[in-house]
VEXZA-59752 format. One line per 10 residues: number of its first residue (from 1); their letters; for each residue x, y, z of N, C-alpha, C. Coordinates in steps of 0.001 Angstrom, whole numbers, plus 500000, padded with zeros to 6 digits. Each point is the difference from the previous one (the first is absolute). Layout:
N
NUM	a	X:Y:Z:X:Y:Z:X:Y:Z; ...
***
This chain:
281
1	xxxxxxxxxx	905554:345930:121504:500341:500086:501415:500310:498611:500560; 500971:499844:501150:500001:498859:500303:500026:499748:501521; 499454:499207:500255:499677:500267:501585:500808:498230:500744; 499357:500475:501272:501514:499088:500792:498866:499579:501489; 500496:498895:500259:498630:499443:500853:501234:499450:501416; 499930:499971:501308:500931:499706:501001:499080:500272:501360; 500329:498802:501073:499604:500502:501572:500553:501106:500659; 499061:500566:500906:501222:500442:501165:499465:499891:501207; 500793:501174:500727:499831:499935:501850:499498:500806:500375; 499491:500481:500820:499644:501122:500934:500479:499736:500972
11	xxxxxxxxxx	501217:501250:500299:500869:499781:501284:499950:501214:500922; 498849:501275:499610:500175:500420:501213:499040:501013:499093; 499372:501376:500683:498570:500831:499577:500183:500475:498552; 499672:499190:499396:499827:500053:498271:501189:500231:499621; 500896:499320:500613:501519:499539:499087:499667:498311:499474; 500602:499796:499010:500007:498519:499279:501400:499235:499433; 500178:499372:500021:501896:499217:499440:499319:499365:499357; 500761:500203:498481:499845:498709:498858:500942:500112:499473; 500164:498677:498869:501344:499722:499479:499897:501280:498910; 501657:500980:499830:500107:501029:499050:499486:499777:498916
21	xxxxxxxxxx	500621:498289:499443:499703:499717:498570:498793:499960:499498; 498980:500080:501004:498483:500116:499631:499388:501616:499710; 500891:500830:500549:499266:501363:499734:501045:501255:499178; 501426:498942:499779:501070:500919:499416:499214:500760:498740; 500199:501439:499976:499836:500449:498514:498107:500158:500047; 499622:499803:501279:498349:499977:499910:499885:501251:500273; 498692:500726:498860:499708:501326:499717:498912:500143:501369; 498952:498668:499950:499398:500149:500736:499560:498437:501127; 499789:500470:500644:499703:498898:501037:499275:500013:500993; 498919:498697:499855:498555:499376:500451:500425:499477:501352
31	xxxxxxxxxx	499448:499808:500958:499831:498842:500911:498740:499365:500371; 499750:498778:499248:498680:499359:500598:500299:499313:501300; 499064:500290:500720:499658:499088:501422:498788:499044:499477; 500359:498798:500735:498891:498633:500400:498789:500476:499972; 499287:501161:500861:498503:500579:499772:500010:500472:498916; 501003:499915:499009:499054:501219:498590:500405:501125:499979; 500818:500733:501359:500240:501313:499592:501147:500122:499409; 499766:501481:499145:501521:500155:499224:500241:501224:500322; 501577:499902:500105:500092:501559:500670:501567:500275:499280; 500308:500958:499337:501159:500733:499595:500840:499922:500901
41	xxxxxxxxxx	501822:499643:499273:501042:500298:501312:501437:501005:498798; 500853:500212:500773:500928:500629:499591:501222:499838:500295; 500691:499597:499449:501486:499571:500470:501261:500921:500736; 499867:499306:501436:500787:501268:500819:501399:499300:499967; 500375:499082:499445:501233:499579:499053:500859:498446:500370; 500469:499709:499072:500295:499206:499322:501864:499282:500309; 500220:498727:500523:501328:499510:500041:499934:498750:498692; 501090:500634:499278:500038:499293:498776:501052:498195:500692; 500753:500342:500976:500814:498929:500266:499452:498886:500821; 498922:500277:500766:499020:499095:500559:498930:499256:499237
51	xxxxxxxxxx	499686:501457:499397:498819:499823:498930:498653:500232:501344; 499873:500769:500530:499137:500137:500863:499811:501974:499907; 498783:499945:500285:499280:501377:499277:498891:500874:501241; 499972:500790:500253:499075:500582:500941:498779:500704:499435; 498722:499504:500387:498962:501335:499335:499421:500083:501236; 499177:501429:499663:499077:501121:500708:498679:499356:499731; 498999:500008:500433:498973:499966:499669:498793:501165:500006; 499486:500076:499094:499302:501546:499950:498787:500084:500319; 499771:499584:501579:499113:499589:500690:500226:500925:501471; 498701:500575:500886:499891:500131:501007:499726:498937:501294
61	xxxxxxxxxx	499333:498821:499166:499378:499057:500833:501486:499434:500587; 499341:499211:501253:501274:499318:500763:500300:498151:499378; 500778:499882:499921:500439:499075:499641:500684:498761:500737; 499741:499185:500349:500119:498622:500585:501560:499647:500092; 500899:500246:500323:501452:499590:499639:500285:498694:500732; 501066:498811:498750:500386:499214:500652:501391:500068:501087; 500117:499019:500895:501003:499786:500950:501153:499583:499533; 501423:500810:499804:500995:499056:499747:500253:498855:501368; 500652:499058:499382:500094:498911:500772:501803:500397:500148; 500676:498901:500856:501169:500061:500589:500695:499060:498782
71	xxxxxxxxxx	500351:500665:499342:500655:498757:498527:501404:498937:500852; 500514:500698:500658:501032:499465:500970:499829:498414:501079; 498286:500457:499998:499623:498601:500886:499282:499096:498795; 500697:499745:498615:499201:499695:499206:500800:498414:500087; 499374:498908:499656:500737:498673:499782:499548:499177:498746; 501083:499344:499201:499275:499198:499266:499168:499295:500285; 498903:499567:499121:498755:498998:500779:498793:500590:500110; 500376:501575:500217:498807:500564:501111:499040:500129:498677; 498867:500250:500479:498645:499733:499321:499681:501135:499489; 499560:500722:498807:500162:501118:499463:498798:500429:498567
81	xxxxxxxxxx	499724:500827:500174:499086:500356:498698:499876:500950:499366; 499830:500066:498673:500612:501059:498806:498091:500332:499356; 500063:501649:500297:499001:500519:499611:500135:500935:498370; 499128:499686:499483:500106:501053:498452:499078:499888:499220; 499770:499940:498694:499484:499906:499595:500338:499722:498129; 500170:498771:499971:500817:498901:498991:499301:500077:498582; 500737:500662:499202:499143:499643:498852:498745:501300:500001; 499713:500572:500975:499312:501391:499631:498181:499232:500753; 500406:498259:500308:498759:499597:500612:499395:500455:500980; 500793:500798:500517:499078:500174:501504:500804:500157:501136
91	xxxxxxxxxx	500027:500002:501393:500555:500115:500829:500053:498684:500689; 500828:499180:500028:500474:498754:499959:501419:499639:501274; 499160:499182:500782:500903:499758:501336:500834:498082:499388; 501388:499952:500150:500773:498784:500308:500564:499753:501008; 500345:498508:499659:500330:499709:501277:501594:499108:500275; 500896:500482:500482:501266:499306:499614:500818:499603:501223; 501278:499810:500126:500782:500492:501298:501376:500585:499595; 500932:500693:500055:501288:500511:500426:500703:498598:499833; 500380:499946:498542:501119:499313:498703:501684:500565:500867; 500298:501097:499915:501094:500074:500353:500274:501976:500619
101	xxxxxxxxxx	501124:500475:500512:499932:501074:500733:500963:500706:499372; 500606:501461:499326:501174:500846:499829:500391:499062:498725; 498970:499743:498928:500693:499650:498534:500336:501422:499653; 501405:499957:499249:500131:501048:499433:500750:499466:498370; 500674:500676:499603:500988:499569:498710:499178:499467:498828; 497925:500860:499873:499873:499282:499077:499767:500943:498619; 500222:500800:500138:499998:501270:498671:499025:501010:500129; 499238:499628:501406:498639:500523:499089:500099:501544:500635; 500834:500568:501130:499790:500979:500800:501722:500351:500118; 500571:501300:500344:501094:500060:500230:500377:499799:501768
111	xxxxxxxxxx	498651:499866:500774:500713:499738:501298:498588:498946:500086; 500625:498884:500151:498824:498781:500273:500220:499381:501492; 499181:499421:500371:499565:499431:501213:499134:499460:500220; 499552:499394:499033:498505:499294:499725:499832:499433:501327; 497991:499554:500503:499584:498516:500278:499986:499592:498679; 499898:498809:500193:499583:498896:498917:498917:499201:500238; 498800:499778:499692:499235:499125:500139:498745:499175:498972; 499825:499309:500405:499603:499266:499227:497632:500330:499689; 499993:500721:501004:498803:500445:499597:499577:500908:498013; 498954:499206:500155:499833:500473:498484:500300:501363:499364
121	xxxxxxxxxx	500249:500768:499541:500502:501172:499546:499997:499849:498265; 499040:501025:499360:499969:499977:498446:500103:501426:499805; 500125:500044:498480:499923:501397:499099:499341:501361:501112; 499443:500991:500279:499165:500771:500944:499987:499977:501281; 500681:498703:500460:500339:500287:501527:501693:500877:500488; 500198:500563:499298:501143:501029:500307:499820:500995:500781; 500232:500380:501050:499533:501076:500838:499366:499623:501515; 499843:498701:499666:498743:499331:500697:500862:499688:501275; 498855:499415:501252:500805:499687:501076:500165:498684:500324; 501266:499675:501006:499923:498667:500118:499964:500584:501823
131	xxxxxxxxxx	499465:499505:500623:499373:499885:501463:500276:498478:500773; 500132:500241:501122:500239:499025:500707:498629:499282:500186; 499754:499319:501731:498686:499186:499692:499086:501022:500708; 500794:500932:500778:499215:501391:500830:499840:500716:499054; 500287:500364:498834:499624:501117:498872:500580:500932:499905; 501738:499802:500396:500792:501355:500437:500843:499468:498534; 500256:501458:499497:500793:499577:498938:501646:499840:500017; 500668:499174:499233:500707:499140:500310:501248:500772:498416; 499103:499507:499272:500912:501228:498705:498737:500266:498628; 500765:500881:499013:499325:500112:498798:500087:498470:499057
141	xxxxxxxxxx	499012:499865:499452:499965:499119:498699:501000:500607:499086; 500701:499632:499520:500813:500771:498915:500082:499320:498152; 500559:498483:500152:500572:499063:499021:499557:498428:500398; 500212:499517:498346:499466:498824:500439:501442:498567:499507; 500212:499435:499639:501135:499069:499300:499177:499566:499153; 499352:499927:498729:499469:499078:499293:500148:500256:498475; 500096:498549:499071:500160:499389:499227:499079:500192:499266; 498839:500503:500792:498518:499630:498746:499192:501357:500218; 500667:500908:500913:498935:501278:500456:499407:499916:500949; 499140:498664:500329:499695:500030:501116:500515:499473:501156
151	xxxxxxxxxx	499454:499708:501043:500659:499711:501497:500314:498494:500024; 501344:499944:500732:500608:498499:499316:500320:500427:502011; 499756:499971:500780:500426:499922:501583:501125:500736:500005; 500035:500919:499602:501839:500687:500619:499286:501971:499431; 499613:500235:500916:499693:501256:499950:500969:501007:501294; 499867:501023:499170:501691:500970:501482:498904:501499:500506; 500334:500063:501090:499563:501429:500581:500814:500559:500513; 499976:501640:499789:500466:500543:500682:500118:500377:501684; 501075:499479:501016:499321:500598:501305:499639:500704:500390; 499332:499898:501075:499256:501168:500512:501191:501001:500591
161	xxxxxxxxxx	501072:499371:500374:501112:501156:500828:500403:500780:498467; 499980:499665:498964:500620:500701:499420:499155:500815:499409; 498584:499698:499707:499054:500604:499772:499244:501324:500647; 500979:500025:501494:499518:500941:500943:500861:501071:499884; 501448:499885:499589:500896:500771:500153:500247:500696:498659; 499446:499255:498882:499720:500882:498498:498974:500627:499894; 498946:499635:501394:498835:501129:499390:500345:501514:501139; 500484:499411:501104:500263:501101:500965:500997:500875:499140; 501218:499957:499060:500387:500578:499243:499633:501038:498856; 499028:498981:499724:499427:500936:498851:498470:500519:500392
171	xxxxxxxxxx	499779:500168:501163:499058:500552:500728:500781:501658:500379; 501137:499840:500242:500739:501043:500635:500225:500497:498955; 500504:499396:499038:501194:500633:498540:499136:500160:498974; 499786:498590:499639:499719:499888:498403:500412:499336:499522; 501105:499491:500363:501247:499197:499721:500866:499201:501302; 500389:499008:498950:500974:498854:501821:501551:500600:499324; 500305:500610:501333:501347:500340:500133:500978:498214:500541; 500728:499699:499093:500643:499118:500616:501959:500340:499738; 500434:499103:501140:501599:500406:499591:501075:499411:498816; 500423:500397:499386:500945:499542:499166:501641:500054:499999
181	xxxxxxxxxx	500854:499033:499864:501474:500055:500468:500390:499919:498321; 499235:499633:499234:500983:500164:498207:500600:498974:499896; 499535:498782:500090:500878:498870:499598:498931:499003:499850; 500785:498965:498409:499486:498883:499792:500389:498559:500836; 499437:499414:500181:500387:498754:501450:499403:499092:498727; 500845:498681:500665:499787:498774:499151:499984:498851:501600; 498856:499109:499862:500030:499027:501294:501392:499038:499582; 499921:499606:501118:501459:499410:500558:500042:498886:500236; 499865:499270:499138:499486:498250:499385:501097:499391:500930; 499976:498569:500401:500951:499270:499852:500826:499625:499434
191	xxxxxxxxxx	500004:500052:498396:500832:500085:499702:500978:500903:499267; 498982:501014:500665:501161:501302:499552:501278:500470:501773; 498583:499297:500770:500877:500565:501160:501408:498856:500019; 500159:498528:499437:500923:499354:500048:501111:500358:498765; 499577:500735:498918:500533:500705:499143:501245:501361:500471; 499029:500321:500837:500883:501661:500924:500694:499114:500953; 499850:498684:500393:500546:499738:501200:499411:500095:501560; 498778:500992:499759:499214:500686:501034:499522:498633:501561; 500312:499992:500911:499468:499390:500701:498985:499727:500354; 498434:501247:499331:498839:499220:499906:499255:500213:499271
201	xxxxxxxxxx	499073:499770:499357:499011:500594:498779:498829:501110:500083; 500122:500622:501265:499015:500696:500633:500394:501581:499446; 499849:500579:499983:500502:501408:499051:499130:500438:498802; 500787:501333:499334:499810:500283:498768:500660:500288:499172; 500871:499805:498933:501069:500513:499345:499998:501410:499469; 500704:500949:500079:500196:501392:499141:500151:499829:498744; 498988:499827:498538:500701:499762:498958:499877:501500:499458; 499612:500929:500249:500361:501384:498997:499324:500795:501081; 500787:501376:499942:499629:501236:500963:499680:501107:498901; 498835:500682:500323:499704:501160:499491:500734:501363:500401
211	xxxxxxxxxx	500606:500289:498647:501309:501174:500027:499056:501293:500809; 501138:500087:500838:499328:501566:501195:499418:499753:500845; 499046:498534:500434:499585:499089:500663:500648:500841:500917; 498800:499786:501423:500604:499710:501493:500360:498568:500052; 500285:499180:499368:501333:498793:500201:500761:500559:499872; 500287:500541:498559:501362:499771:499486:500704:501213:500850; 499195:501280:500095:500160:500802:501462:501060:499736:501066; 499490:498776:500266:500152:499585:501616:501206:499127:499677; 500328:499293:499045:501121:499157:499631:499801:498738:499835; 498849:499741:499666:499099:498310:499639:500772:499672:498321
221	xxxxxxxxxx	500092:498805:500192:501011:499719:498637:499130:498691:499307; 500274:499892:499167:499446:498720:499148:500871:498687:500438; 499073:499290:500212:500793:498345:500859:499523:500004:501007; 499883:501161:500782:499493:500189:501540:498579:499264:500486; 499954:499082:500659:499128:499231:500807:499271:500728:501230; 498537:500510:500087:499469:500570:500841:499580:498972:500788; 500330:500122:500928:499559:498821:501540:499074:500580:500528; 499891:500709:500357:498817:500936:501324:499943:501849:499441; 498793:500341:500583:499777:500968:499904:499569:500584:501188; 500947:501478:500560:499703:499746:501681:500017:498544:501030
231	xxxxxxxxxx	499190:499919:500554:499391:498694:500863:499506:498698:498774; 499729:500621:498893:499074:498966:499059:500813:498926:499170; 499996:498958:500469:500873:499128:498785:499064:500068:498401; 501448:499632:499187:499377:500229:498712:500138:498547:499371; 498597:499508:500062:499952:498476:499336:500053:499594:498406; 499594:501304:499399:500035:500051:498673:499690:500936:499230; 499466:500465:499115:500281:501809:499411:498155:500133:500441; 498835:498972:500074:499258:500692:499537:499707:500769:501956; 500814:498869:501143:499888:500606:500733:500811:501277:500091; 501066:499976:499648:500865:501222:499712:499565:501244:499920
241	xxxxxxxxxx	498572:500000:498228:499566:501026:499793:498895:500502:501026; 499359:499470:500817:499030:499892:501085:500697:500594:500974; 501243:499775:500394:500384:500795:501668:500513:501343:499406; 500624:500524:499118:500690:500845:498668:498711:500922:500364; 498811:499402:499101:498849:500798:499404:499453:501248:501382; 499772:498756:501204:499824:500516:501308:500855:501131:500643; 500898:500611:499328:500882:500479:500997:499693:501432:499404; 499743:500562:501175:499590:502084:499368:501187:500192:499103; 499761:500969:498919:500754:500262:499336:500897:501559:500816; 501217:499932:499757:500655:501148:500570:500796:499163:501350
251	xxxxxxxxxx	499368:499122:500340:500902:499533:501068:501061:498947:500135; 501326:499917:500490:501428:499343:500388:499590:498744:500128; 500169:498792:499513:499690:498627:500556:501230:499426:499796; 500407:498778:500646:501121:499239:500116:500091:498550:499286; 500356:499758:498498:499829:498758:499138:501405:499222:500396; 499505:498942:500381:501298:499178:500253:500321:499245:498755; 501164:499747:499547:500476:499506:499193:501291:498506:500049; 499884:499345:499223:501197:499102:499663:500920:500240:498807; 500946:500529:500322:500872:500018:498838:501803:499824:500037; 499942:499143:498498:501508:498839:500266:499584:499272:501455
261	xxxxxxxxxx	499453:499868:500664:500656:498961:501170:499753:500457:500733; 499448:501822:500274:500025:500418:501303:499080:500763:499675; 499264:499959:501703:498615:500966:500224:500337:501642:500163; 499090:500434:499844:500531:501458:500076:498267:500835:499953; 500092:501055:500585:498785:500710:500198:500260:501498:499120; 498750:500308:499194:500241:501283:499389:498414:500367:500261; 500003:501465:500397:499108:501053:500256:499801:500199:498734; 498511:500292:499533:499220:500313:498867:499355:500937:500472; 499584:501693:499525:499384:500509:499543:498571:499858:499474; 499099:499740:500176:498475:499456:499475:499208:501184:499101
271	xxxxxxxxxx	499935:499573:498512:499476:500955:498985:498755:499527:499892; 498940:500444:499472:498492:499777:499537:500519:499293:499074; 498943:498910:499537:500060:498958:499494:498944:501102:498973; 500844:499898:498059:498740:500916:499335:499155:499232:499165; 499023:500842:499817:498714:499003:499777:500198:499316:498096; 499427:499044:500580:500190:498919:498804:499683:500377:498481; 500607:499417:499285:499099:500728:498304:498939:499053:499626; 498824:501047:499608:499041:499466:499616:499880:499050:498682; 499698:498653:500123:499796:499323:498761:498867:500406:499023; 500494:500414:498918:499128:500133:499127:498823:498660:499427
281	x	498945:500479:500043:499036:499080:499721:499111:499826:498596
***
């Protein structure tokens, strides 16, 4: 048998968020609390693209829930601390500040938005919370950057905004419904945008459309430069896939485009985005 050790949250009457990768494929699952008690939970389900996971707890007693915090009023600098329990030692408070805000592009998630910070974070703190200096949580512990296994200052959490809107999902469903348009995007370098000629580097390039696609649908072509989506400018694909993901599926949205030289607007169709294939382990 092999078992799997990770923090989590209590975010509302015996619901809990921890990272998926800690309970994927788990037959069964423990939750110890700080006093000693252990109490059985059950997985009311699972986003493989966040990597963020919902359980039940199989408990009558009431349960203490933390405060999300306003991730929006968040600033680098601000003073911050990462709860878990590292190494299987114990329940273990650090102490760091907010490294950097909306890292994305680093492999580890298909829609990223990290904090970044520099509070300690090892092996078992996955799941765990990072809290402001009021104790409102701020995002999940998720990943760490290191060379040696352990914590080298560059640890990423998940936010709390996004953390609220994957569990309200799969509170309702089971599953995060997100939108999909069928196309591969490539960011829009400088020197690809001086390559096209493009007047600025802000975009995403069309490099391949999925055949039957609501792109190819709508008349989206390969070369095509996405500028905005609706109201939303598009700074680069991973924001791209973020305003995309957001949009109900089934509904008309308006992708602005650059192509040859001239802007032009095409109406998209919005399909469910389908769920990812499982990596074999």
């Amino acid at each position: 048998p092999q078992t799997s050790l990770g923090s989590g949250v209590i975010i509302g009457d015996a619901l809990g968020v921890i990272n998926n990768h800690v309970v994927e494929d788990a037959e069964d699952i423990e939750v110890l609390f700080p006093d000693g008690r252990k109490i059985g939970a059950e997985l009311v389900g699972s986003d493989i693209e966040t990597d963020l996971a919902v359980l039940r707890l199989q408990t009558q007693e009431p349960m203490p829930a933390i405060e999300l915090a306003d991730v929006e009023q968040a600033r680098i600098g601000d003073v911050v601390l990462a709860i878990g329990n590292p190494f299987g030692v114990g329940q273990t408070v650090t102490m760091g500040i907010i490294s950097a805000l909306g890292r994305n592009q680093l492999g580890i998630n298909t829609f990223e938005n990290f904090i970044q910070t520099d509070a300690a974070i090892n092996p078992g703190n996955s799941g765990g919370a990072l809290v402001d200096t009021q104790g409102r949580l701020l995002g999940i512990n998720t990943a760490i950057y290191s060379r040696s296994g352990g914590s080298l200052g560059i640890g990423f959490a998940i936010p709390a905004s996004t953390v609220s809107h994957v569990t309200t999902q799969l509170l309702k469903s089971g599953r995060v419904s997100r939108g999909f348009i069928g196309v591969e995007p490539q960011d829009l370098t400088p020197e690809l945008a001086e390559a096209l000629d493009l007047p600025s580097d802000k975009g995403a390039v069309i490099t391949a459309i999925v055949k039957g696609g609501p792109a190819e649908k709508a008349g989206v072509r390969v070369g095509d430069v996405l500028l905005s989506i609706g109201d939303e400018p598009v700074t680069n694909i991973a924001r791209m896939l973020d305003i995309v993901a957001r949009q109900a599926p089934g509904s008309k949205v308006r992708f602005h485009f650059l192509r040859d030289g001239r802007e032009l607007d095409i109406d998209i169709r919005i399909a469910e985005r389908p769920d990812p294939p499982r990596m074999l382990r």
